[in-house]
N, C-alpha and C positions, 0 to 999 in steps of 0.2 A: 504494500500500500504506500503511497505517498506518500510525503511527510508534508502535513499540513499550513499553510503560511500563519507567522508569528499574530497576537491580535495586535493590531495596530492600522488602523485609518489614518490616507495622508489629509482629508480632515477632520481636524481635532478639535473644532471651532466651538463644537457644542456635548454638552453630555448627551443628549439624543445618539449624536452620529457615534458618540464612544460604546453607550452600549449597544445600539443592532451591531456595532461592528463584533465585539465581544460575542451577542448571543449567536451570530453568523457563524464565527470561529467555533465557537461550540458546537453548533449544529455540524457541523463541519466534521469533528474529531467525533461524534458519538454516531453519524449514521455514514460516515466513509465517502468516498472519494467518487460523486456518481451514481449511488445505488438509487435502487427506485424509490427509498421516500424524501418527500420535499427537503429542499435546504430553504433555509430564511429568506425571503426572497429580495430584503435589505444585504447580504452578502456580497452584491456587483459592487456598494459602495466601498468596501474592503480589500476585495479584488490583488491591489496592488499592493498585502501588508506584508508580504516576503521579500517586493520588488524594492528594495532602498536604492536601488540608482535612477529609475525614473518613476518622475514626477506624475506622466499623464499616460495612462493605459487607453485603450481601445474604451468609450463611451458607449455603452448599449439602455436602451431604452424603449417599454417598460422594465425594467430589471429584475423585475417580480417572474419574468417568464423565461429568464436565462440562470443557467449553473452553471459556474466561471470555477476556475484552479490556478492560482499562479504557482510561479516556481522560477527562484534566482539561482544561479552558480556562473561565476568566473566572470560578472559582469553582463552577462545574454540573460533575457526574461525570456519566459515560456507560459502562455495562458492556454487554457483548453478551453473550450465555452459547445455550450449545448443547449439548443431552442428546440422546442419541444413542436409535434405536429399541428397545423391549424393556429400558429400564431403570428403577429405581426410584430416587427423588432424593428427598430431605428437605430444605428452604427454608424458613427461618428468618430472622426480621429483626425487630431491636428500637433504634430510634435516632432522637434529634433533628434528622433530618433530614428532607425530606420524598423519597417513595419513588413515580415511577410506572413501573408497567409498561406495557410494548407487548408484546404476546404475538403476532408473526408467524406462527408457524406451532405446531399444536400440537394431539394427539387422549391423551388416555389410558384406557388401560382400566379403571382404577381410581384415585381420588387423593380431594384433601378440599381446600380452600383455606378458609381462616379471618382473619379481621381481627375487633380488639376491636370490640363493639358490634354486629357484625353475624351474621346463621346462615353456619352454613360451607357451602358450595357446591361439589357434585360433579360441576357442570361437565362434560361429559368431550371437548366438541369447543372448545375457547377461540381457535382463531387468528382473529385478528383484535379480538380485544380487549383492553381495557383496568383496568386495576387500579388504584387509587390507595390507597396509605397515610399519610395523615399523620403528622407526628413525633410519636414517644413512642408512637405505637399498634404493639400485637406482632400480626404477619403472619408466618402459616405454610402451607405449603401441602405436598402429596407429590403425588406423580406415580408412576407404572407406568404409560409408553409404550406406546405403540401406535403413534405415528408419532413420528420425530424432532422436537424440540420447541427453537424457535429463539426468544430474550425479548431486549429491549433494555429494563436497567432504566437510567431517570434516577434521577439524587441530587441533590431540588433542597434549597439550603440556603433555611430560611424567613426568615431577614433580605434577604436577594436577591430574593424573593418580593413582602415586606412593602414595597421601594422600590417596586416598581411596581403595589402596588393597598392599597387600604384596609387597616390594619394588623388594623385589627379584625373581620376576614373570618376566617369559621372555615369550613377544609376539612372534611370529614363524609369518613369513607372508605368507596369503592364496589368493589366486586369483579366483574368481567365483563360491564362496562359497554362499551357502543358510540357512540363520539363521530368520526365523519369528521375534522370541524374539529381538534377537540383531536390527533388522531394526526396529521394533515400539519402540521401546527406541530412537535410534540415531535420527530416526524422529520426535519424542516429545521433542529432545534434540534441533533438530534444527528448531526447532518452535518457543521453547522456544527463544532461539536466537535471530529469525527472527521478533518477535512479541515488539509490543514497549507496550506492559503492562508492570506494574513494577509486576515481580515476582517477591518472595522472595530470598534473594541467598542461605538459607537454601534449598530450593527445588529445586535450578540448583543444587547445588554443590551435591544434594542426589541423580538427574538425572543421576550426573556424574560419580557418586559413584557405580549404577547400573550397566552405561555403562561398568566400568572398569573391572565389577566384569562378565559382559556377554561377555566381549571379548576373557577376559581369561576363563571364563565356555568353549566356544566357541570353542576355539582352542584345552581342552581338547578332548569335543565331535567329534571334525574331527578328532583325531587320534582315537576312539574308534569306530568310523563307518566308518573308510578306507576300502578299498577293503581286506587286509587282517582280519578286524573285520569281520565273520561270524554271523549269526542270528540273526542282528536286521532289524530294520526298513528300507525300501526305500526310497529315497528320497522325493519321492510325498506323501509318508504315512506319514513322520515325517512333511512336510506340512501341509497336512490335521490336524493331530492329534492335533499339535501346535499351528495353528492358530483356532483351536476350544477354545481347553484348554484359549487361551488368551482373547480370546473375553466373557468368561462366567466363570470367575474366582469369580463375584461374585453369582455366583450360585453352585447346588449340579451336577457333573456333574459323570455321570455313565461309568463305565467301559463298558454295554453292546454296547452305543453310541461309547465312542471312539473307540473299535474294528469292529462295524461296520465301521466306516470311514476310517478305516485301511484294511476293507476286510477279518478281520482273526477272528479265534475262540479267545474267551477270554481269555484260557487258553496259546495259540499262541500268543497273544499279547501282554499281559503281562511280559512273557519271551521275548518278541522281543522288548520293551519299556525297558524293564531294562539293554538288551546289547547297548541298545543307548544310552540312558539316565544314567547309574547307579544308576537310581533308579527307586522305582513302579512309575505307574501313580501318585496315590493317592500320595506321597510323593513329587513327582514333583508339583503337584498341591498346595500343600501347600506350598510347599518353592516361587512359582511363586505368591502365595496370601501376604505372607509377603515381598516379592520385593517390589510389589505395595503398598503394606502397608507403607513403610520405605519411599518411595517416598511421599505420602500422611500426615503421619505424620509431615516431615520436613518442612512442608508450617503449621506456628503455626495457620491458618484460619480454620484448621481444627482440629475439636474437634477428641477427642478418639472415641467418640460414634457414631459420622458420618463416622471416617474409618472403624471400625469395620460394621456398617451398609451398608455402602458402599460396602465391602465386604463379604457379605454374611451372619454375625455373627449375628442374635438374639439376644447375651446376651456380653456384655464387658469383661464377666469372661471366655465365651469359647474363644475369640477373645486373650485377654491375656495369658491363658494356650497355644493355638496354638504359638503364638507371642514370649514366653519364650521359647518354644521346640523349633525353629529355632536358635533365635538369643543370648538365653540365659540371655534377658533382657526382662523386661515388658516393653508395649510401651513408659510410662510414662518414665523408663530409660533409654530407646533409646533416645527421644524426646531432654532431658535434654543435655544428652550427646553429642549431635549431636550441628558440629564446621558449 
């Protein structure tokens, strides 16, 4: 089970809001994490009493008809939230941090989603995708369910961000977007979180180093497979393809595989993988083997010989030739190097 956020409201202005925060927390610790009977439905005001580095969570309203979970480690918040069927919610978010959604499950009958910059989108079947808002952009969305509607949003702070990739990278915000890659990272990110094992913070902060670096891959790839990019991949094909590739990275995996799960000749494929992706399969595949690599190193529990095994390599010396071609170091120099 979870470990429950501390009582404490970041308003404290009145004794009202001190104690539903108090009997919130309570409801909280005696009926668990989600289960079917009610939480207080004053608890959305508490929300953030795990979260001490930021100020302004996700605003949902009425809050009477949402069950929210926070959860802080190594500076990244983690909230869960769950609206129940046949209701209507209003979500709201305006703040210096940066904001992604996972949207697990999710149908409405009517609703609007909006972010600065972009048209608002009426959506109405969203589970399984993805949302991003950048700091300082206002995000709003309504809902009238139709099916119970289950969202993990992260709070990444963007100094935390900026350590692990180019400062001068500008996130662009996307709405109801589909990234494989980027959702089994953010979801190992918020496990990691959520889990009261001690990991090591070499291996959150590697986690987090990924995520930064698949956010911004991310947002290159939506402008190279927009409606104006011609000849690549579909959307259910760059599914398929990716979530194969992911799942069997530490194995030999064949072009004639993934073109069949894409429906197309090999030589079609290939060409259609590379206006997606900008680059071959095989090159993707590698670079997605030393991601995981780089993750796996940073936890010193693991030997070089167990990741290299772990991922597919036979021998230490193909695994470090592969290892140096990506990142231009050997493991052993990653490892050291890595804050």
């Amino acid at each position: 089970m979870m470990t429950p956020p501390s009582p404490r409201t970041l308003d404290t202005s009145s004794d009202k809001a001190r104690t539903l925060s108090h009997v919130a927390n309570q409801d909280l610790l005696h009926e668990g994490y989600f289960k079917q009977s009610e939480l207080r439905s004053d608890f959305a005001t508490a929300v953030s009493a795990g979260c001490d580095l930021f100020d302004t969570t996700v605003h949902i309203s009425p809050s009477d008809l949402v069950k929210r979970h926070c959860t802080q480690r190594y500076g990244i918040v983690t909230e869960s939230i769950y609206a129940p069927t046949r209701s209507r919610i209003e979500i709201r978010y305006d703040a210096p941090v940066h904001l992604l959604v996972l949207y697990e499950d999710g149908v409405r009958r009517e609703g609007e989603t909006s972010i600065d910059e972009l048209p608002p989108s009426t959506l109405r079947n969203f589970a399984n995708k993805l949302t991003f808002v950048p700091a300082g952009h206002f995000y709003r969305e309504w809902h009238d369910t139709s099916t119970a509607i289950r969202m993990t949003y992260l709070y990444l702070s963007p100094t935390k961000l900026h350590k692990s990739i180019d400062a001068d990278t500008a996130y662009a915000p996307r709405a109801f977007f589909e990234d494989p890659i980027l959702w089994a990272t953010a979801t190992k990110l918020k496990h990691v979180i959520e889990s009261n094992q001690c990991e090591s913070m070499l291996y959150f902060d590697a986690l987090a180093s990924v995520l930064a670096h698949e956010l911004s891959r991310s947002g290159r790839e939506l402008a190279r497979t927009s409606p104006t990019s011609r000849g690549g991949l579909a959307s259910w094909q760059r599914r398929a393809v990716i979530g194969y590739i992911e799942e069997h990275l530490d194995e030999r995996v064949s072009l004639i595989t993934l073109a069949r799960l894409a429906r197309l000749s090999q030589h079609h494929f290939c060409r259609a993988f590379k206006q997606s992706f900008g680059t071959p399969p095989q090159g993707y595949l590698l670079q997605r083997r030393i991601e995981r690599a780089k993750v796996l190193l940073s936890d010193r529990a693991n030997s070089i010989t167990d990741v290299a095994l772990t991922l597919g390599y036979a021998f230490n010396s193909s695994f470090t030739l592969a290892f140096r071609k990506i990142t231009g170091q050997t493991p052993s120099e990653f490892r050291r190097n890595v804050t």
